[in-house]
VOGU-3710 file (C-alpha; in Angstrom, 3 decimals, decimal comma):
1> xxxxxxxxxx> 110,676/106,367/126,949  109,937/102,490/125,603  106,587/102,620/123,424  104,569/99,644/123,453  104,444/97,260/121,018  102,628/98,924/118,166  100,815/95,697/117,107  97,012/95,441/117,505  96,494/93,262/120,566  92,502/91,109/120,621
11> xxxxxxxxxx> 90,043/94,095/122,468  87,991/93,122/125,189  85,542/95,988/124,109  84,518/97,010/120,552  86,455/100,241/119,288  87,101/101,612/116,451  89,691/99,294/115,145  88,046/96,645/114,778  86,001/98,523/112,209  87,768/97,070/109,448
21> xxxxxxxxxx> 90,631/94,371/110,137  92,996/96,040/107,988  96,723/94,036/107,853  99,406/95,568/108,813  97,594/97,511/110,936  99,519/99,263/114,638  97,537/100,059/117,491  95,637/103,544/118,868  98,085/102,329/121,882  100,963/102,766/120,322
31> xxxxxxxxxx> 100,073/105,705/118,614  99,238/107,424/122,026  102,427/106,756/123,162  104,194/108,517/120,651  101,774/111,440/120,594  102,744/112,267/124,499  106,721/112,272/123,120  106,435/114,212/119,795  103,320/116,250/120,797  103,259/117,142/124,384
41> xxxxxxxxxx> 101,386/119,865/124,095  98,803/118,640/121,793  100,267/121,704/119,536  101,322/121,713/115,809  100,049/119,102/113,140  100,871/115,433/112,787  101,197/113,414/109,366  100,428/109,891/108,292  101,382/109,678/104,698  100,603/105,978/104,264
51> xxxxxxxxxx> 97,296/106,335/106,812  95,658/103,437/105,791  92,645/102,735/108,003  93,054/105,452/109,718  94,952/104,987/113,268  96,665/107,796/113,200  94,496/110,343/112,042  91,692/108,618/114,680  93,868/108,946/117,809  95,331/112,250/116,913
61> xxxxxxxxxx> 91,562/113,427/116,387  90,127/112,125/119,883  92,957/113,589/121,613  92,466/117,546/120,025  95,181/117,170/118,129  95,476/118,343/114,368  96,395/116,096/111,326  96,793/114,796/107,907  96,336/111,539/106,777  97,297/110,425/102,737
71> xxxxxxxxxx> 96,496/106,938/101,371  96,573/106,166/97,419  93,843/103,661/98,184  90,187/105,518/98,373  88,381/102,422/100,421  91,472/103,894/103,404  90,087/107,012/102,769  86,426/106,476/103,359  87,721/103,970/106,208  89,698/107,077/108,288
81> xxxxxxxxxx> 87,316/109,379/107,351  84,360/107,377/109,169  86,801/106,989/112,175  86,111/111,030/112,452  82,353/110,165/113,292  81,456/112,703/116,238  79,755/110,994/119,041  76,964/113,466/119,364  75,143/111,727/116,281  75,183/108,232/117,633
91> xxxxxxxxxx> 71,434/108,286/118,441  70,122/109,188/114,893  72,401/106,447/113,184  69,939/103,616/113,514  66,886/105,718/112,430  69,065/106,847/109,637  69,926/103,495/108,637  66,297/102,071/108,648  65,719/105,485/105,959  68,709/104,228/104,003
101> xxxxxxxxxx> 67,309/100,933/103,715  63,319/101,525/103,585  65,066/103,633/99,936  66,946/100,711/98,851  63,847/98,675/98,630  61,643/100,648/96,899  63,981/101,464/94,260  63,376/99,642/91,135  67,103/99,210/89,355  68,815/96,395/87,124
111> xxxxxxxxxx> 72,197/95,818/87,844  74,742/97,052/84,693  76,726/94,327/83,241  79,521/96,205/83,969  79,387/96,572/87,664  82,307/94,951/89,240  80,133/93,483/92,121  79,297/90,819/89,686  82,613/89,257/89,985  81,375/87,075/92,890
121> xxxxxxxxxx> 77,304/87,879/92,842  74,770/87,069/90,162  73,000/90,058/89,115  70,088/89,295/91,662  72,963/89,102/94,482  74,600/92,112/93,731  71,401/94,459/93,973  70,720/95,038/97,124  74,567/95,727/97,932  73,950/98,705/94,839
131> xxxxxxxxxx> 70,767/99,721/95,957  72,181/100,574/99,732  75,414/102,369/97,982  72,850/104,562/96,213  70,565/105,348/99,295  73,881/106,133/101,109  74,786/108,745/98,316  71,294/110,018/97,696  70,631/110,504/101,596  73,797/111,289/102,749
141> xxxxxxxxxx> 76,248/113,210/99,591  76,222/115,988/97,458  74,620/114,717/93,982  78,303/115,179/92,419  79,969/113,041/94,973  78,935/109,422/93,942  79,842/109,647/90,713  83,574/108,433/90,205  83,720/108,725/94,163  87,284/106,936/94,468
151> xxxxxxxxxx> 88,920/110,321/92,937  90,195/112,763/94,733  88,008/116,262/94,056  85,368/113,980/94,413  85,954/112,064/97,778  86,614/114,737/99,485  83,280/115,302/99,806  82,052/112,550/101,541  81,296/113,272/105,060  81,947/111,141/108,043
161> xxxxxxxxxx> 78,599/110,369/108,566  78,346/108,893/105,177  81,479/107,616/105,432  80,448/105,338/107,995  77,656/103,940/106,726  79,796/102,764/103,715  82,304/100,938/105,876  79,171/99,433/107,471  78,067/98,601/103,839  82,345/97,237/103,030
171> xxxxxxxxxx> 81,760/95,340/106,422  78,680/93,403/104,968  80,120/93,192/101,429  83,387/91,472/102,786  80,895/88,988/105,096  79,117/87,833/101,949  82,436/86,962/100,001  84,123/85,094/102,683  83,930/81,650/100,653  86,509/83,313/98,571
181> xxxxxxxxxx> 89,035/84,621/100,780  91,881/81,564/101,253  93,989/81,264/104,310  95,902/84,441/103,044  94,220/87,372/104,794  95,333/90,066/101,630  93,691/87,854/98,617  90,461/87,111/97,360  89,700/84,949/94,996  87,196/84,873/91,576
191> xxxxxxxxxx> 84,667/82,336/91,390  85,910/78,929/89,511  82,945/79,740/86,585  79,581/81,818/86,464  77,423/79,023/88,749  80,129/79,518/91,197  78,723/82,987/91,649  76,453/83,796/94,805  72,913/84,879/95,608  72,251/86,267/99,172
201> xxxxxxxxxx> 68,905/86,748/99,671  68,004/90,406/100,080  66,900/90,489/103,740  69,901/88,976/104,584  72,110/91,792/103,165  69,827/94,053/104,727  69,490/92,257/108,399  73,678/92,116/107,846  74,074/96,044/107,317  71,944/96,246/109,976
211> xxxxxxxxxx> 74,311/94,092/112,221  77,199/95,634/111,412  75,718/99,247/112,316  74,965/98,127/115,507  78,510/96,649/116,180  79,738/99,931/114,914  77,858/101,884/117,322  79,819/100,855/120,413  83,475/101,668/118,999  81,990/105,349/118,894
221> xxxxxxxxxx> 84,483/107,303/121,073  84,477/110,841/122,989  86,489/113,037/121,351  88,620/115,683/123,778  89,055/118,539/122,153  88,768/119,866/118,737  90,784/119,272/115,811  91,683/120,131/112,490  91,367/116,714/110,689  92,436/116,540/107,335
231> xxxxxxxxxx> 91,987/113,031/105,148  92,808/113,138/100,923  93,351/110,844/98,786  97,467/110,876/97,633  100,639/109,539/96,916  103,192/109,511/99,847  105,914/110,315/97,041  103,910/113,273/96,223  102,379/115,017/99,114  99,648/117,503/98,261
241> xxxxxxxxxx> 101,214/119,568/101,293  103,242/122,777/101,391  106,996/122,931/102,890  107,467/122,331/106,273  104,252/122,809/107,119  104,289/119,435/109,066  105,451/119,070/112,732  105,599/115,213/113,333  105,230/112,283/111,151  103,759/108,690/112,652
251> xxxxxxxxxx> 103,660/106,150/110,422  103,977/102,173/109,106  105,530/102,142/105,126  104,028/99,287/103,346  106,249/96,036/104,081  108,756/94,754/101,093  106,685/91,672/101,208  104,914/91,532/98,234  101,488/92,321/99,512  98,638/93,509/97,063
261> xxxxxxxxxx> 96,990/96,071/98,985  94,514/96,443/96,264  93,533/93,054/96,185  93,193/92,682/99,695  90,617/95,844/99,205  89,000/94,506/96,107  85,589/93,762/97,470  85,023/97,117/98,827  86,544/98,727/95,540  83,667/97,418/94,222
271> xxxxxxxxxx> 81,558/98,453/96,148  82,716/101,751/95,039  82,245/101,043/91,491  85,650/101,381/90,805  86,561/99,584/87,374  88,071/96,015/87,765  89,692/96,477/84,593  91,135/100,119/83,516  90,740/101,598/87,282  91,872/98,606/89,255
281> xxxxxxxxxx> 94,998/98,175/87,297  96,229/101,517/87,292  96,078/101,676/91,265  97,855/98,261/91,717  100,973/99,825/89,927  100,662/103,270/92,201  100,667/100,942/95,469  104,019/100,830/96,816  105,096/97,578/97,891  102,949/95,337/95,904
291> xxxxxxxxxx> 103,740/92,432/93,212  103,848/94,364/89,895  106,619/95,727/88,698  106,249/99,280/86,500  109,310/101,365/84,980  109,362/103,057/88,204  112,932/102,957/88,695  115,664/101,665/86,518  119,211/101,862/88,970  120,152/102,288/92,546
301> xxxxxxxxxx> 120,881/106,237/94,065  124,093/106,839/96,269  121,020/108,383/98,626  119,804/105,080/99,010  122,757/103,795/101,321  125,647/101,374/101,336  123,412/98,199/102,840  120,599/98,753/100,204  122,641/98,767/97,084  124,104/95,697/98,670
311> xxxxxxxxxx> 121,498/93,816/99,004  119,633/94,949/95,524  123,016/92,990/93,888  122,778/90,171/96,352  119,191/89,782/94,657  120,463/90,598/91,471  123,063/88,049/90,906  121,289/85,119/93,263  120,973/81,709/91,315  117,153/81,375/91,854
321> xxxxxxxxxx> 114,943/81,887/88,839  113,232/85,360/88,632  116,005/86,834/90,671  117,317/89,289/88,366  114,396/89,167/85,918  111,218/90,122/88,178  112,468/90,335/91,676  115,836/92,658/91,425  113,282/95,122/89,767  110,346/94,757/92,149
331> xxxxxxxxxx> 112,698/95,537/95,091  114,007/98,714/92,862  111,112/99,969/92,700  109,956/99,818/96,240  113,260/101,727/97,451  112,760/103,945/94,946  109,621/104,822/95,916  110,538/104,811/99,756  113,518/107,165/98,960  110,631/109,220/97,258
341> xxxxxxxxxx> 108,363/109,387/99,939  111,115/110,089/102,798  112,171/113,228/100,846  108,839/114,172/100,648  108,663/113,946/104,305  111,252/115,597/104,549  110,374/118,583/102,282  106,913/118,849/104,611  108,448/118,195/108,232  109,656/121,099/109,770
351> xxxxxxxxxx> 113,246/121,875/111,396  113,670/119,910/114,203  110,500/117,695/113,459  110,042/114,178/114,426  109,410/110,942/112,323  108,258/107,919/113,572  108,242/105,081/111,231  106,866/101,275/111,858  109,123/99,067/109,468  109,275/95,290/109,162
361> xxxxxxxxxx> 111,987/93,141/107,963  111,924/90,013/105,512  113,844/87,373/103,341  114,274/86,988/99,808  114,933/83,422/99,869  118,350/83,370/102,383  118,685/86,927/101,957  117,878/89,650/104,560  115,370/92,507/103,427  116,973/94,636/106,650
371> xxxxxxxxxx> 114,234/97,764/105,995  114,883/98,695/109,306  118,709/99,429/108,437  118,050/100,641/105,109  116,285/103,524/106,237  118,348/104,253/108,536  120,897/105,044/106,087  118,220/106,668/103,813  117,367/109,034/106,627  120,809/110,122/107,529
381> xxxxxxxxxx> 121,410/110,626/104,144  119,068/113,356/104,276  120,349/114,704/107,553  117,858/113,069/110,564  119,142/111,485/113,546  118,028/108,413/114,654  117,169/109,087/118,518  115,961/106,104/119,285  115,220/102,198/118,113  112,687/99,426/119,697
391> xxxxxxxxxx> 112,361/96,192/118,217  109,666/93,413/118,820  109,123/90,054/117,505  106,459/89,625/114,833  104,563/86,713/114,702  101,981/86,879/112,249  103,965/87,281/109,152  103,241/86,104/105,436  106,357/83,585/105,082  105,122/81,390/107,797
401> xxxxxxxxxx> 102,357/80,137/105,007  104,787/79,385/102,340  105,900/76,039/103,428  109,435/76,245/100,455  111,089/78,919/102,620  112,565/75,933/105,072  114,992/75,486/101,633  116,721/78,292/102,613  116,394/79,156/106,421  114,889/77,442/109,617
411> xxxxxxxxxx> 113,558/81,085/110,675  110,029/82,304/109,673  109,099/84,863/111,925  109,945/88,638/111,484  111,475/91,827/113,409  109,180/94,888/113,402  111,103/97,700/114,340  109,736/101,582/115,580  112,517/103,859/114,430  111,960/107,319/115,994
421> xxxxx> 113,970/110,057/113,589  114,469/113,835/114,088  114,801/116,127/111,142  118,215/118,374/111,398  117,203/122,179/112,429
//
């Protein structure tokens, strides 16, 4: 069997991935697809260990069948976990949001100096984004859940239901910001000084959450059986899973591209109330794939293949500044941590189990990032078989804004690549 092309294609209808346009994203499509190959009986449990928003976990779900889905990031989490909404409570979810906000307004709260919504709103902006986060928690969560939500004994506690109406809140947050998102859709920027800061008037946020509900409502979908749906906060290098207790893995790694997936999530981390100091930090060096470089790894494994050890000493030894200094280590560290997470995989999957991966290729400068290849070799290093390979063009990639990269090739666009594995029995 060919799968489709697992990138999202523009829906004619609202659904549920439209949600939250989440980069990097595949499709439910796709997903489907592989389901009817590695699941045919809807039997056994499938893992997404980098789940982000949730398109696994969702289409698994609505067809009956059972999973796990692991992000490090706890805005994915509440993201797949509202995905899970059952349709049978669609007609109390505008009622329920006219309670949450009737309590927003007749609360009487100051905003704390610390809260990290008041990177981009004054004090009198950021209120009535607070005020709905607290309705949502006093309404909707156990009176231990709010506090420090973003960890992991504590979001697991958050319901879909109230899971949902935070994504509608992350929906209205990101609306209100959009003067400082630039052309790249992962970054957001700070305000140039204090007056740069915005107000929204209250009734705005409010007539906006409101909006955003209602656009919600129609990506509701019936669900066809039931399922054992499991979503935690995690690292994919250190499943909180037992051996092989995992039938088929379908998945998209981060790209080696340099993307900050917690900036790209910043606004809605604040929403949270997570830190943008201690807590922000500390999950920007967890997040595999992204710009900072930690003392995660400090030399290459045999495990990691012939081609990857190649190319980490093609980066290492190119003329360009920051070659060996910042970028030889930042690529380290991200096939580190993808060795990592594939023997974790492989210490959950069971004999004979199937892993499907979504990978992406890249340059660093003239030089090919060949991901596709390199976990090839990292996988049959570990004893899978690669049973099949489709490859499709990628158009909407990050190098195509950096105008410098014609210095070193004429070719901009990208390969993504669906490599379908099977563990040895």
């Amino acid at each position: 069997m060919i799968f489709s092309n697992p990138k999202r294609m523009k829906q004619k209808t609202p659904n549920k991935e439209s949600w939250f346009n989440f980069y990097a994203g595949y499709s439910g499509a796709f997903v489907r697809d592989v389901l009817v190959q590695v699941m045919p009986n809807n039997q056994g449990r499938v893992l997404d260990p980098w789940n982000g928003s949730g398109t696994t976990t969702t289409t698994a779900h609505e067809q009956g069948i059972d999973s796990t889905g692991i992000d490090i990031n706890p805005v994915m989490i509440i993201v797949a976990k509202a995905k899970l909404l059952s349709p049978g409570v669609v007609e109390s979810l505008l009622p329920l949001a006219e309670e949450i906000i009737a309590l927003a307004k007749q609360t009487k709260k100051r905003i704390h100096y610390t809260d990290p919504l008041l990177e981009w709103f004054t004090p009198a902006g950021a209120l009535p984004t607070r005020l709905l986060a607290d309705a949502i928690s006093k309404i909707l969560m156990p009176s231990e859940a709010w506090e420090k939500v973003f960890l992991s004994d504590h979001i697991c506690l958050v319901s879909d239901l109230a899971a949902f109406f935070l994504v509608a809140l992350f929906r209205t947050t990101r609306s209100l910001v959009v003067r400082f998102r630039p052309t790249n859709p992962t970054w957001i920027k700070a305000p140039e000084s204090d007056k740069c800061r915005i107000r929204p008037n209250p009734e705005k946020v409010y007539d906006e959450f409101r909006l955003n509900i209602r656009e919600m409502l129609a990506g509701v979908a019936p669900i066809s059986g039931q399922a054992n749906t499991i979503i935690s906060l995690g690292s994919s290098s250190d499943l909180p899973l037992a051996k092989k207790s995992v039938d088929a893995v379908i998945a998209s790694p981060p790209y080696c591209t340099r993307i900050d997936y917690a900036i790209a999530t910043k606004p809605e981390l604040a929403v949270l109330g997570y830190s943008q100091k201690r807590d922000f930090d500390s999950l920007r060096r967890l997040m595999m794939g992204g710009p900072v470089v930690t003392s995660l790894a400090s030399s290459t494994k045999s495990g990691w293949g012939e081609n990857c050890v190649n190319f980490l000493k093609a980066v290492e030894t190119h003329p360009s500044k920051g070659s060996r200094s910042y970028y030889h280590k930042l690529f380290l560290q991200y096939y580190a941590a993808m060795y990592e997470s594939l023997q974790e995989i492989n210490r959950v999957l069971v004999p004979d189990g199937q892993c499907v991966l979504v990978v992406q290729d890249s340059f660093y400068k003239e030089v090919h990032i060949d991901v596709a290849k390199h976990i090839g070799e990292m996988a049959r290093n570990l004893g899978w078989t690669l049973k099949n390979r489709f490859d499709f063009e990628a158009n909407l990639v990050m190098a195509r804004m950096n105008p410098k990269i014609k210095k070193y090739r004429t070719y901009s666009g990208a390969t993504e690549s669906v490599l379908w594995f099977r563990k040895a029995s």
